[in-house]
C-alpha positions in Angstrom: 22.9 124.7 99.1 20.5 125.0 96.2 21.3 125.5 92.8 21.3 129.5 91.3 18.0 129.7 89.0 18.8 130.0 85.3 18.1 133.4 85.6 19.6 136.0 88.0 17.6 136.7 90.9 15.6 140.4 90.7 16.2 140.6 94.6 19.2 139.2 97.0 18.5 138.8 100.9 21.6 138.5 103.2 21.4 137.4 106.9 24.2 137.1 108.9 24.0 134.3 111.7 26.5 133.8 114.5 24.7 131.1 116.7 21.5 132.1 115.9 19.2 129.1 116.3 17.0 130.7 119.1 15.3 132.8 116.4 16.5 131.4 113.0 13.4 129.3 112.7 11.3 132.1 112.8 12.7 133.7 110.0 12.9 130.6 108.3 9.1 130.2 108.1 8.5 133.5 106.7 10.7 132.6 103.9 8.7 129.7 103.6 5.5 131.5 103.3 6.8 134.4 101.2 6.0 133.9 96.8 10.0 134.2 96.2 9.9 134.1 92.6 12.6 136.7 91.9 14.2 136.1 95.3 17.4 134.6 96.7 18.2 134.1 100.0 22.0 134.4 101.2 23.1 133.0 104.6 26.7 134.3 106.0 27.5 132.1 109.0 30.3 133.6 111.2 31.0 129.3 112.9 28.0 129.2 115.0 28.8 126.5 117.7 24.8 125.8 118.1 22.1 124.8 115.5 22.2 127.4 113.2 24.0 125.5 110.6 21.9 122.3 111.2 18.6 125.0 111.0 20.0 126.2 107.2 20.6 123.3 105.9 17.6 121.2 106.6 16.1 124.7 104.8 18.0 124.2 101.0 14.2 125.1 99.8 15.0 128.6 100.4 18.4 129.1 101.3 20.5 129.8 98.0 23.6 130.3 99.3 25.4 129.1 102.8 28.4 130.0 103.6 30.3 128.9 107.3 33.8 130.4 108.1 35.0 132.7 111.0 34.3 136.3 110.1 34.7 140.2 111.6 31.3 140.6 112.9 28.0 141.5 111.3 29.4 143.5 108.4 32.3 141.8 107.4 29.1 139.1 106.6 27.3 141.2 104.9 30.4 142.2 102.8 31.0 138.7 101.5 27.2 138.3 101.3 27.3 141.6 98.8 30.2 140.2 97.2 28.2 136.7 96.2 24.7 138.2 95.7 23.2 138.4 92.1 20.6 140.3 92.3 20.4 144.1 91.2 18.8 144.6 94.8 20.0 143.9 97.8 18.4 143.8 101.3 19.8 142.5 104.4 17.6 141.0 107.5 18.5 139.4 110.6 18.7 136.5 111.8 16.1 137.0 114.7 13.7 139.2 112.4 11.2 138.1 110.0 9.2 138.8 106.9 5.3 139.5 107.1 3.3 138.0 104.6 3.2 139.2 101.0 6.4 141.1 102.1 9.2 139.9 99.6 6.3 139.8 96.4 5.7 143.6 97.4 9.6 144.2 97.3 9.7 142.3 93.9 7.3 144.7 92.7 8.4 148.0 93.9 12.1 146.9 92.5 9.9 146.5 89.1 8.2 149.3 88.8 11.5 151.4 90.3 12.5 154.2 87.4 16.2 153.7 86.4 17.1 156.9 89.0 16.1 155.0 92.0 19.1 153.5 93.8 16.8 152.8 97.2 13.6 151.7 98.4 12.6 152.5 101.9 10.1 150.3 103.4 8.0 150.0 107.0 9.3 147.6 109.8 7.5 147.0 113.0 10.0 147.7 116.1 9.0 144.3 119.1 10.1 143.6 121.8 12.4 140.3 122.3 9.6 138.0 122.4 8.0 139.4 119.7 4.7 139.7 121.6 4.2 143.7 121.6 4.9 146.5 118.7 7.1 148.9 120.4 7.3 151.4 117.4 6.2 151.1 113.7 9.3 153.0 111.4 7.1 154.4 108.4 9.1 157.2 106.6 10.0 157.6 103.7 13.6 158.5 102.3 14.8 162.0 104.0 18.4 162.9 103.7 18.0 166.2 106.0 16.5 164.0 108.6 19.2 161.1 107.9 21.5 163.4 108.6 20.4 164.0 112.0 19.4 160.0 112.8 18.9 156.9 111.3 15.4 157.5 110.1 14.4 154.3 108.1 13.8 151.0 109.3 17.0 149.6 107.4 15.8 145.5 107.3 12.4 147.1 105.1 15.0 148.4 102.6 16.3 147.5 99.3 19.9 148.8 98.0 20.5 148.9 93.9 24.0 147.0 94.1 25.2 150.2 92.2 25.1 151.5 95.7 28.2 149.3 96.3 29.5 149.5 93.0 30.2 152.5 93.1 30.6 153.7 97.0 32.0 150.7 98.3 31.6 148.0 101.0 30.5 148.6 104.6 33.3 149.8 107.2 33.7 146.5 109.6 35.9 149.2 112.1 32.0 149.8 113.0 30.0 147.1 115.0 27.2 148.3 115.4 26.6 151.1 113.0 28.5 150.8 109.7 24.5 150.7 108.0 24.0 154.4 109.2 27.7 155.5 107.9 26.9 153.5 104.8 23.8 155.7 104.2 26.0 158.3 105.1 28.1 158.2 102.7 25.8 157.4 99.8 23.0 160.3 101.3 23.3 162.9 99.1 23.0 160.4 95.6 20.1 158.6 96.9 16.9 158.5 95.2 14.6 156.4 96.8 10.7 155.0 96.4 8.5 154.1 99.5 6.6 151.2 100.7 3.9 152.4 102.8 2.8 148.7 103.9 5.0 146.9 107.1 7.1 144.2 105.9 9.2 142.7 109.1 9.3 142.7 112.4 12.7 143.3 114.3 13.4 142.7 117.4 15.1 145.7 119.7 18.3 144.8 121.3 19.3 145.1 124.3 20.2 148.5 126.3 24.2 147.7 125.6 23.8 147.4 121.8 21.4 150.4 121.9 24.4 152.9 123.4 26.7 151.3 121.3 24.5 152.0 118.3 24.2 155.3 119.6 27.8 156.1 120.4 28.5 154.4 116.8 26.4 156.3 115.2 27.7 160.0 116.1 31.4 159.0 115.2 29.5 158.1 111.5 28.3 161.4 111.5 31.6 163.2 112.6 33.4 161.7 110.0 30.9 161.4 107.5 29.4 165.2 108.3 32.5 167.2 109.3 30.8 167.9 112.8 33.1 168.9 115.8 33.5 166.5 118.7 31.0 169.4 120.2 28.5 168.8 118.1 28.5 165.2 117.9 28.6 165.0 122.0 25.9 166.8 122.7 23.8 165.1 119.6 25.3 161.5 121.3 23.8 163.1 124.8 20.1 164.5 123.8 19.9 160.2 121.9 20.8 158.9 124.9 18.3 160.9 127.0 15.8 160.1 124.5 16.3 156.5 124.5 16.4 156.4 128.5 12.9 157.9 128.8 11.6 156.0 125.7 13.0 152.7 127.9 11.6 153.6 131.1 7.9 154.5 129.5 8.4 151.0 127.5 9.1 149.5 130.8 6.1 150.8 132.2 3.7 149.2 129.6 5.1 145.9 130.4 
């Protein structure tokens, strides 16, 4: 794909793609109408059989990186995609998401202005449903490690790691498929110090009820392991989600 810059990039974008052409354009054009001075973009392809590949190439005006080989799922993508990235801040959106404009030139300057203790910075994501014609839930908050502790709090495609993150806590755990973000943050919780960006930068599509209890299921073993909780704990906490997500489903349902 296109050449590195001279200069290392301030900010490093990683999408992994597994035949993801449905959406990929999408995202595609938001790149294309971001100012990415500062910015590279970093494609992991897990050997899409559809037109994903075709999609990133015919892109090499802002795709820096492409790389096509079987992988491990999601994270096991993003791990190679870490692995490759230059910039001293990492972010990691997917392939059916997309930026907002002035999104990545606000990320550029909150990584700027960032004091030398911030390792994170939290930003806003708009929750849509699949075709993207209805904000189901705006994610605003700001860094919390009582409430991450609890749930995944943040809208995780708004937000920027500081690759000592990684450095120095490691690589996502690819045992997870659909969690291994929330027992990332986890793990690196109590170190964080983070900065906010009030303003929404992406939209992100919900999946679908399956992924969601997967997620959910996921994302109480993270906090078992990661929190010492007993099975007790964690089942019930897994039980009152689930609950939650049903009712918040059915009045979604209702609104069409």
């Amino acid at each position: 794909m296109s050449a590195p810059t001279a200069s290392p990039p301030l900010v490093s974008i990683i999408t992994s793609t597994f035949n993801a052409g449905k959406y990929l354009g999408d995202l595609i054009a938001s790149m294309r109408a971001q100012d990415r001075d500062g910015i590279e973009w970093i494609i992991v392809d897990g050997g899409s059989q559809d037109d994903t590949i075709a999609l990133a190439q015919a892109a090499q005006d802002v795709v820096s990186v492409l790389i096509s080989e079987p992988d491990r799922g999601i994270y096991d993508a993003w791990n190679k995609g870490v692995a490759v990235a230059r910039g001293d801040w990492i972010a990691f959106m997917g392939a059916d998401d997309y930026y907002l404009p002035g999104a990545l030139a606000r990320c550029r300057q909150a990584a700027q202005a960032a004091a030398p203790e911030i390792t994170m910075i939290v930003g806003t994501i708009h929750w849509v449903n699949e075709d993207d014609s209805r904000i189901v839930r705006t994610i605003a908050e700001p860094w919390d490690w009582q409430k991450m502790q609890r749930w995944m709090n943040i809208g995780h495609p708004g937000t920027l790691h500081h690759r000592r993150l990684f450095e120095q806590h490691g690589a996502f755990d690819i045992a997870f498929r659909s969690a291994a973000d929330y027992d990332f943050l986890l793990r690196v919780g109590p170190q964080v110090r983070a900065s906010f960006i009030a303003t929404p930068l992406a939209r992100v599509r919900i999946g679908g009820a399956s992924q969601q209890t997967q997620a959910l299921r996921e994302a109480q073993q993270a906090r078992q392991r990661n929190l010492h909780l007993s099975r007790l704990q964690v089942g019930w906490a897994y039980w009152v989600a689930r609950v939650k997500m049903i009712i918040r489903g059915r009045i979604e349902a209702l609104k069409g």
